[in-house]
C-alpha positions in Angstrom: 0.0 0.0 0.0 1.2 3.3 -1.1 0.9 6.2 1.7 -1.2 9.3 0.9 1.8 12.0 0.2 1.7 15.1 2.6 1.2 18.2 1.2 5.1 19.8 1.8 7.4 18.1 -0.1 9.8 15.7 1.8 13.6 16.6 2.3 15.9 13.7 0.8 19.2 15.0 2.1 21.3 18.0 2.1 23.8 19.6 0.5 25.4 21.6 3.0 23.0 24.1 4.6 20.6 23.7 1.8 17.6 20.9 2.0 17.0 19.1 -1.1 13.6 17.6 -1.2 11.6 14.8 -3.5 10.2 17.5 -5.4 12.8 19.6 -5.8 14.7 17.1 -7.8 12.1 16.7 -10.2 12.0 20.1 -11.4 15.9 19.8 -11.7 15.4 17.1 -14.3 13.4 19.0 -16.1 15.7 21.9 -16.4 18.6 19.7 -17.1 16.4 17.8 -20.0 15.6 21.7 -21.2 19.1 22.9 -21.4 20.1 19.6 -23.1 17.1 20.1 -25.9 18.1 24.0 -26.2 21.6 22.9 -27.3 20.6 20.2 -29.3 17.7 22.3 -31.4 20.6 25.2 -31.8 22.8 22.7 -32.9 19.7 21.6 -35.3 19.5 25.4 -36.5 23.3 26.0 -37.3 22.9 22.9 -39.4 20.6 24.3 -41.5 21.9 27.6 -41.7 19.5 30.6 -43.6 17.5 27.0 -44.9 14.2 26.1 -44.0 15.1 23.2 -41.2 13.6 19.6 -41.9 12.2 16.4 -39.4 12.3 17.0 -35.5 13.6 21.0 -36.0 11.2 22.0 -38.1 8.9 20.4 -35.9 9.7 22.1 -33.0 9.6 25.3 -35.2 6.3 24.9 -35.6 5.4 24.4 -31.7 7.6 27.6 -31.3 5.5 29.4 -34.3 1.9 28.1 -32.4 2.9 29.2 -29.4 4.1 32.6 -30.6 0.3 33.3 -32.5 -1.3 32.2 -29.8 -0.1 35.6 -28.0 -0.7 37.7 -31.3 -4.1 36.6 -30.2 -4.0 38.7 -27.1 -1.4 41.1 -27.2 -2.5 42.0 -31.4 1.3 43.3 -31.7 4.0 40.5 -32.6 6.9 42.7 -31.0 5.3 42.3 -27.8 4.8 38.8 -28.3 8.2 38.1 -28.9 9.1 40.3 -25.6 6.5 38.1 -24.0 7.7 34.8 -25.9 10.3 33.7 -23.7 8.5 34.1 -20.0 4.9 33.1 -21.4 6.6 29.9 -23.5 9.2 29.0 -20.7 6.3 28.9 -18.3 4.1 27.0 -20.0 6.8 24.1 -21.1 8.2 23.8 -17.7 4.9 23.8 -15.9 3.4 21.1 -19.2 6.7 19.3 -19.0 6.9 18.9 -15.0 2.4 17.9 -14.9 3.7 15.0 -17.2 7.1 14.1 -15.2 4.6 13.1 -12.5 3.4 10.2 -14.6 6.3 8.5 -15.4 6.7 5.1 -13.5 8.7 5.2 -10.3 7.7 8.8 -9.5 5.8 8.6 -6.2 6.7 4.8 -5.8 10.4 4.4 -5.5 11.6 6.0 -2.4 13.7 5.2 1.0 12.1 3.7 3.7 12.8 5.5 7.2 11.3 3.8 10.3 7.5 3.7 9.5 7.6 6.3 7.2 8.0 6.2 2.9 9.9 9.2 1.5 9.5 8.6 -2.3 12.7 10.0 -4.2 11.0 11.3 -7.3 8.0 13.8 -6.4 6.3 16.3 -9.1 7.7 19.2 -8.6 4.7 21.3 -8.7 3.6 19.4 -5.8 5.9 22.0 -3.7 4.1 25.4 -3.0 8.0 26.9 -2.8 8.0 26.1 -7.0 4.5 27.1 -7.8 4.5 30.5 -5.5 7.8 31.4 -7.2 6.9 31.1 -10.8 3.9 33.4 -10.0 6.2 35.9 -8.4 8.2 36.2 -11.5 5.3 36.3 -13.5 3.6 39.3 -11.4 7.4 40.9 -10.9 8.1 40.8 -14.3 4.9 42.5 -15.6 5.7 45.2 -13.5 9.1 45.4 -14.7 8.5 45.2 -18.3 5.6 48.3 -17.6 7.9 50.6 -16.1 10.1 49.8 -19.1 7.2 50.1 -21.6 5.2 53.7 -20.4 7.7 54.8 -17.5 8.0 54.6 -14.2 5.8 57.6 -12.9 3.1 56.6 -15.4 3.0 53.5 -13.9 3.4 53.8 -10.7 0.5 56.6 -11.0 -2.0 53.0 -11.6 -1.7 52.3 -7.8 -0.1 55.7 -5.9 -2.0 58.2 -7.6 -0.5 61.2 -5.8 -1.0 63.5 -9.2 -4.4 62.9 -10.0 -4.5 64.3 -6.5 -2.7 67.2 -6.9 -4.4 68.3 -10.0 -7.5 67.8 -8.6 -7.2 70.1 -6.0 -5.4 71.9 -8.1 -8.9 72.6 -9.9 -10.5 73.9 -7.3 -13.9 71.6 -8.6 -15.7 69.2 -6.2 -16.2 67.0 -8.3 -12.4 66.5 -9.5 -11.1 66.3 -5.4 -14.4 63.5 -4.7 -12.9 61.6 -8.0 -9.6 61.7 -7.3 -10.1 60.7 -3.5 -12.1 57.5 -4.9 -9.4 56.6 -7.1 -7.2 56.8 -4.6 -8.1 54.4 -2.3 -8.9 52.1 -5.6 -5.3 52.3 -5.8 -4.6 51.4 -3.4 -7.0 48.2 -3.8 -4.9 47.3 -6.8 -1.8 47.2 -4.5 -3.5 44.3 -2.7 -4.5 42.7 -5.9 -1.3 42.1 -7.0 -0.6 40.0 -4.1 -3.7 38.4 -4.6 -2.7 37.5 -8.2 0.6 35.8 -7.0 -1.6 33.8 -4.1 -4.1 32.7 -6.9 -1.8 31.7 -9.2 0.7 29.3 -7.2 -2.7 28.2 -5.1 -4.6 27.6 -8.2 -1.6 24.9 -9.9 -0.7 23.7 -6.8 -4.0 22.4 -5.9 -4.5 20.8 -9.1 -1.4 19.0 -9.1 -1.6 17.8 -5.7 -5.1 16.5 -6.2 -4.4 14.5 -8.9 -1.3 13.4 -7.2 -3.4 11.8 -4.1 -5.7 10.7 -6.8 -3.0 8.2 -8.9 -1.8 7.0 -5.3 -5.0 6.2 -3.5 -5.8 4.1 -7.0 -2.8 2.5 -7.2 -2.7 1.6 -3.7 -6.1 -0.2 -4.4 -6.2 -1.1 -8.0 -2.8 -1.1 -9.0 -3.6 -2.4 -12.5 -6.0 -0.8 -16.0 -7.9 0.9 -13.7 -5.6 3.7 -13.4 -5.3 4.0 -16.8 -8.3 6.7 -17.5 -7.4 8.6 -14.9 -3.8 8.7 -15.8 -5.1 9.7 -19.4 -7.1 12.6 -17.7 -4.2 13.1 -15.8 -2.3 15.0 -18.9 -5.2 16.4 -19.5 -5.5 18.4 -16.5 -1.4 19.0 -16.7 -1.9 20.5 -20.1 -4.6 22.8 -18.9 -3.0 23.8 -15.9 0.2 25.0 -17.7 -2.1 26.4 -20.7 -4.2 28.2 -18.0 -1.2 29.5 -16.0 1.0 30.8 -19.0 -2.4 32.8 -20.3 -3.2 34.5 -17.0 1.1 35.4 -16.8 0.8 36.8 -20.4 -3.0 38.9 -19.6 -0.5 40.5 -16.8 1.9 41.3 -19.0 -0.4 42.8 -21.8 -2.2 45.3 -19.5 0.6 45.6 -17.2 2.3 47.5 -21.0 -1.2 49.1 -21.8 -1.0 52.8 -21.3 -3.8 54.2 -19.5 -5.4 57.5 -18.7 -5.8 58.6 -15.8 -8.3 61.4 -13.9 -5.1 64.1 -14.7 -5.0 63.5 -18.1 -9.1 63.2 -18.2 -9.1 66.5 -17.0 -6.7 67.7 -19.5 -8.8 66.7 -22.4 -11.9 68.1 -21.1 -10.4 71.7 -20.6 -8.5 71.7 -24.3 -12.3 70.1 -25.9 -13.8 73.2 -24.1 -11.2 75.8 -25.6 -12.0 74.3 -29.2 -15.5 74.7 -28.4 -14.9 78.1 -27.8 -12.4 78.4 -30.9 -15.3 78.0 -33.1 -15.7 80.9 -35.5 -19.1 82.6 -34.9 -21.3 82.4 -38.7 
């Protein structure tokens, strides 16, 4: 009988001060296996030069090429897809990639026995909260890097501390303005919270998934070990390929509005005064 696996992610031994645990080494193997395909596809590419590439190449080509117009889809600008290409894509690989690891045989049911206790050696790796919180961290942190880089760093940081809109609604002397730009405030403020929120949802949402299907495959194959199984593994890259297609789109819907300019009550203000002055520009008939 197969134990039900805890949720934290057991520690297999150490190297030094640093723990390594079950799951931990999964995701390793997957980034080892990644690094070892980059080189081999750029070794496919210089093969073939400025010519159109052929068999496994060109076949991974025209993953890269899906991929790439599945973002034209949102962002509807292919230079911010390609800026987007390599977080949105490397998510979505190593999160489809590790969801599939979990299924191999031996992961979950090879371990080390210690006293009473069954410490498998193979875990997936987004099993481990510690993996799934930080790849939502870098996809929140990086949206906010890339729009500071995209409309500036007052701009943007005018989304959540909006300190002018204050000013130049007071500034205006109009009751209407301050009462607007008080409310907008605090909504700022509200955004602050969301972005913590977003990183929360996002590790939460995969983790929980994962896990679940996890305690699923074991309880099974602790009491069917054999066919039955089988469906549920089937479903089992099903919900993996979700998961990572589900993560990677909320990561690149960051990213997009995240490099969207917007207006704010400042700038409204702005274009209501210079409409008015046109109005007034008008030549009398």
């Amino acid at each position: 009988m197969l134990a039900v696996p805890p949720l934290a992610a057991e520690q297999i031994l150490h190297i030094g001060p640093l723990p390594v645990t079950n799951s931990y080494v999964n995701s390793t193997i997957a980034l080892v296996g990644f690094v070892v395909f980059a080189l081999f596809i750029r070794a496919g590419v210089k093969k073939y030069g400025g010519r159109a590439p052929k068999g496994i190449v060109n076949f991974f080509e025209s993953i890269l090429e899906f991929i790439l117009g599945y973002i034209d889809n949102v962002t509807h600008d292919r230079k911010k897809s390609l800026k987007f290409l390599p977080i949105v894509g490397s998510l979505f690989l190593f999160i489809l990639i590790s969801n599939w690891m979990g299924l191999l045989p031996g992961v979950g049911s090879i371990g080390i026995q210690k006293g009473s206790e069954f410490i498998p050696l193979l875990r997936p790796a987004n099993t481990d909260l510690n993996m799934t919180l930080s790849m939502a961290v870098l996809a929140v942190v990086a949206s906010h890097i890339l729009g500071v880089a995209t409309i500036g760093f007052f701009k943007y940081a005018n989304r959540f501390i909006k300190i002018g809109d204050l000013y130049h609604a007071f500034k205006s002397l109009k009751p209407v303005n301050i009462l607007t730009a008080i409310i907008e405030f605090f909504v700022g403020l509200i955004e602050i919270i969301s972005e913590i929120a977003k990183m929360v949802s996002l590790s939460l949402r995969l983790l929980g998934n994962i896990f679940a299907g996890e305690v699923l495959m074991t309880v099974l194959a602790g009491l069917v070990p054999y066919l039955v199984p089988l469906p549920f593994m089937a479903l089992e890259l099903l919900v993996g390929f979700i998961q990572a297609v589900v993560f990677a789109m909320l990561a690149l819907v960051y990213l997009s509005m995240a490099t969207v300019e917007t207006h704010g009550h400042a700038e409204a203000g702005k274009g209501e005064a210079e409409a008015e002055a046109e109005e007034n520009q008008v030549p009398a008939v």
